[in-house]
C-alpha positions in Angstrom: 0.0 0.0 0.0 1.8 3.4 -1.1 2.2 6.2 1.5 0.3 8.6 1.2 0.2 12.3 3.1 -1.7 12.9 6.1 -4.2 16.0 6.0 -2.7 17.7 2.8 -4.6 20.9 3.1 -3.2 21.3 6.6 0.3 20.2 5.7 0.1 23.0 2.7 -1.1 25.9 5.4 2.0 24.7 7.3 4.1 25.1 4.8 3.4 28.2 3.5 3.7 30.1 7.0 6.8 28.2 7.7 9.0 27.6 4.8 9.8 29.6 1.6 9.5 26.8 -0.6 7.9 28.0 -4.3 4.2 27.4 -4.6 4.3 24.5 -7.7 7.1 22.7 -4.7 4.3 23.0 -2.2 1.7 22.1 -4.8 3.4 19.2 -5.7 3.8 17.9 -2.2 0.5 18.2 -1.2 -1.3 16.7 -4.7 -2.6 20.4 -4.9 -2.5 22.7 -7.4 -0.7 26.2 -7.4 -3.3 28.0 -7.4 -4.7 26.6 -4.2 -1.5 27.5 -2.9 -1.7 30.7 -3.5 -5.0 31.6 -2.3 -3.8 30.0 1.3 -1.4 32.7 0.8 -3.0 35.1 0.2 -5.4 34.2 2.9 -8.6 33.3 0.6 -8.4 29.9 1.6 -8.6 27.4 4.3 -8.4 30.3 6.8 -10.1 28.0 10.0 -7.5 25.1 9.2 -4.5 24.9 11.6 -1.4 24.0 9.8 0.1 20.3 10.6 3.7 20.1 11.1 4.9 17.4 8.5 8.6 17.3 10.3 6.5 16.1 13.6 5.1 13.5 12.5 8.0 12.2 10.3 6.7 12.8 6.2 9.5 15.4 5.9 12.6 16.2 7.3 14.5 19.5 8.1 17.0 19.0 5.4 14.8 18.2 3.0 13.1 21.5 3.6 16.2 23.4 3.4 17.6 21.4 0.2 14.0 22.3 -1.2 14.3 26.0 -0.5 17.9 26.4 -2.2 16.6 24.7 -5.0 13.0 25.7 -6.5 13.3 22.2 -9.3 13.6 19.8 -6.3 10.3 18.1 -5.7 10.0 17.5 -2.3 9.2 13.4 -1.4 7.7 11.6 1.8 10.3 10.1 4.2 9.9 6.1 4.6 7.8 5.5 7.7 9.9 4.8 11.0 7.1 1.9 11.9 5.6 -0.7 9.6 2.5 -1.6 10.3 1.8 -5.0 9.2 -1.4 -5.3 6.7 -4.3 -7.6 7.8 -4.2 -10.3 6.1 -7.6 -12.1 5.0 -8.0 -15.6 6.8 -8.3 -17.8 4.5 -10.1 -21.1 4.9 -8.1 -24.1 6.8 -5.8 -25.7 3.7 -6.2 -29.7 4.4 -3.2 -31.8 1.9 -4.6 -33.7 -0.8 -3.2 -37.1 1.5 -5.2 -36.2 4.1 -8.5 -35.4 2.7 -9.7 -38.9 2.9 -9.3 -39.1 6.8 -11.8 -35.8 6.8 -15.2 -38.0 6.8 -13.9 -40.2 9.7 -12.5 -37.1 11.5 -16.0 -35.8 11.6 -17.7 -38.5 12.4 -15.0 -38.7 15.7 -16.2 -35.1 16.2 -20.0 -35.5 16.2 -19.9 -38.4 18.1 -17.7 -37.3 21.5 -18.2 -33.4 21.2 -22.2 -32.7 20.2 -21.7 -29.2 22.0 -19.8 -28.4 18.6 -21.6 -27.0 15.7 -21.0 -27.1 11.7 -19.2 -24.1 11.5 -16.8 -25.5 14.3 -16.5 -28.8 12.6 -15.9 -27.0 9.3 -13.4 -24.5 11.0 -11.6 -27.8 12.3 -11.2 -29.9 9.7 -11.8 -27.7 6.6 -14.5 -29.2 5.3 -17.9 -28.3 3.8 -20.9 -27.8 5.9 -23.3 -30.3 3.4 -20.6 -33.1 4.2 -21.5 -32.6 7.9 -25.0 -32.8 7.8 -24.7 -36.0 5.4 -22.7 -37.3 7.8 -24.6 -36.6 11.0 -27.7 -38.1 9.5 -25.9 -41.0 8.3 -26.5 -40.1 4.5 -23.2 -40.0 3.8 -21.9 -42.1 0.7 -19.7 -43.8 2.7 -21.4 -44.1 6.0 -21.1 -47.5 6.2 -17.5 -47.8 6.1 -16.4 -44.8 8.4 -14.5 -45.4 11.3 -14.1 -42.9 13.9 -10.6 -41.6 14.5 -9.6 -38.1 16.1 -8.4 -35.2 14.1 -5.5 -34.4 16.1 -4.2 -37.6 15.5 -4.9 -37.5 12.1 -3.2 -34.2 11.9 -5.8 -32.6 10.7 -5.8 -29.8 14.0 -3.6 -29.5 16.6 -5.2 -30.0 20.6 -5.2 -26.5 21.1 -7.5 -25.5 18.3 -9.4 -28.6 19.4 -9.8 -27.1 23.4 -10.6 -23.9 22.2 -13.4 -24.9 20.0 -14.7 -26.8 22.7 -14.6 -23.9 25.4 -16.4 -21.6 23.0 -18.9 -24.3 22.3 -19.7 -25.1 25.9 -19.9 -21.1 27.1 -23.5 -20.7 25.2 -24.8 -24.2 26.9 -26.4 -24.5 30.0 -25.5 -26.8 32.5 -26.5 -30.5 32.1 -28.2 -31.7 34.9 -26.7 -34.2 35.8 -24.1 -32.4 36.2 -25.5 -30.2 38.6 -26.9 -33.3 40.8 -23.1 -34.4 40.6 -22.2 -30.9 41.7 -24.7 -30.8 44.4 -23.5 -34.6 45.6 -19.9 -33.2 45.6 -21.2 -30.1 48.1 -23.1 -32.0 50.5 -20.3 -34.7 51.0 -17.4 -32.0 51.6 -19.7 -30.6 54.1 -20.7 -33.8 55.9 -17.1 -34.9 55.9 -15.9 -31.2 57.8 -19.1 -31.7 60.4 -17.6 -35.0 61.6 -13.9 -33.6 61.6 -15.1 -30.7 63.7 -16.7 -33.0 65.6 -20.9 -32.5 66.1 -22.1 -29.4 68.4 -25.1 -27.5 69.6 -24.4 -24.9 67.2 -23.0 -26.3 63.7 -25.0 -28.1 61.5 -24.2 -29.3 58.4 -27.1 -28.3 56.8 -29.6 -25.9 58.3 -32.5 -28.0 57.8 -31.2 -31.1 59.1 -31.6 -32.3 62.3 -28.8 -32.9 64.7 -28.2 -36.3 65.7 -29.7 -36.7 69.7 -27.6 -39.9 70.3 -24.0 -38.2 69.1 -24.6 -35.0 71.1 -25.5 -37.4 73.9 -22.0 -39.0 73.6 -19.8 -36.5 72.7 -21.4 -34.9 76.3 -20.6 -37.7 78.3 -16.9 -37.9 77.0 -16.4 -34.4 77.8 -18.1 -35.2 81.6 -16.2 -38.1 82.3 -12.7 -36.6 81.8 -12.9 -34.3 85.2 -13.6 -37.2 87.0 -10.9 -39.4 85.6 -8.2 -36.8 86.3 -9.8 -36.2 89.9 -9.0 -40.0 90.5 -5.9 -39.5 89.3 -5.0 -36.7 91.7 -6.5 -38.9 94.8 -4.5 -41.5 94.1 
């Protein structure tokens, strides 16, 4: 992409109240023409624009003002940018070799089988593939149905793990949560609290759970440990 200048009009006021370069030079610069020039200085034109300093943000350089001034033929040129800035490139869709393109069908049918949380598009973005080979393959229409095998992609090489994971995480952020995945969760919770209520050991005032009851005959116990210990070190001290 060619440089080009940044606010030419503005660059062309700045120019004329800063330098003594010829009108056509200044022209020429700004892809203007010399009569513009001269009606900025004469003060017809672009009267409310503020001049922009080309030298400040690095299209021209002191000496090449100076060189310019001592000599009215030299055409002033834009100084090569300082930073690149890298064009965007265009994704283009995944490239699969020709060797591997038969592995594709089995690859997706690995795919819809152990991750159902992932869509065409995902599939497609995977394994570079079309979206009408998915659906044939999902409903088992397929020209080949009867003969795939499922095998996973990363082994196939078709996609690394990581692309894999991250398809998956993005997949399973817009599902809600299975439930028997919450009756695990909630199994998990009341276990980890039943197991730190014994540790602690029961008392009048923690429950495990606020609506269950506490158990009369382990209260009962744990009391008549704690009662008996006075009066085993009191034989202790008699003896």
């Amino acid at each position: 992409m060619a440089q080009q200048l940044l606010m030419p009009k503005a660059t062309a006021v700045w120019l004329v109240d800063n330098t003594s370069l010829s009108f056509e030079q200044i022209a020429d610069f700004c892809l203007m023409h010399p009569l513009e020039i001269k009606a900025i200085a004469d003060g017809e034109s672009a009267q409310g624009i503020k001049g922009l300093d080309p030298i400040g943000n690095g299209q021209l350089t002191r000496a090449d003002i100076e060189n310019a001034e001592k000599n009215d033929k030299l055409k002033l040129k834009l100084a090569p940018p300082k930073v690149r800035v890298p064009e965007a490139k265009r994704k283009a869709p995944r490239y699969t070799p020709v060797s591997k393109r038969q592995d594709r069908p089995n690859a997706i049918l690995w795919l819809v089988r152990n991750h159902a949380e992932l869509d065409n598009a995902a599939i497609s973005r995977l394994v570079g593939t079309t979206k009408n080979t998915i659906e044939a393959i999902r409903d088992r229409s397929h020209w080949n149905s009867a003969n795939l095998v499922p095998m996973d992609p990363v082994t196939l090489g078709l996609c690394t793990q990581i692309d894999l994971d991250l398809e998956v995480e993005k997949a399973m952020r817009g599902l809600p949560q299975r439930p028997e995945d919450l009756a695990e969760e909630e199994r998990l919770l009341s276990a980890s609290q039943t197991e730190n209520w014994l540790s602690s050991g029961p008392s009048m005032d923690k429950k495990p759970d606020e609506d269950q009851e506490l158990d009369a005959a382990a209260v009962f116990a744990k009391l008549t440990s704690m009662k008996s210990k006075p009066d085993e070190d009191g034989d202790k001290d008699d003896r």
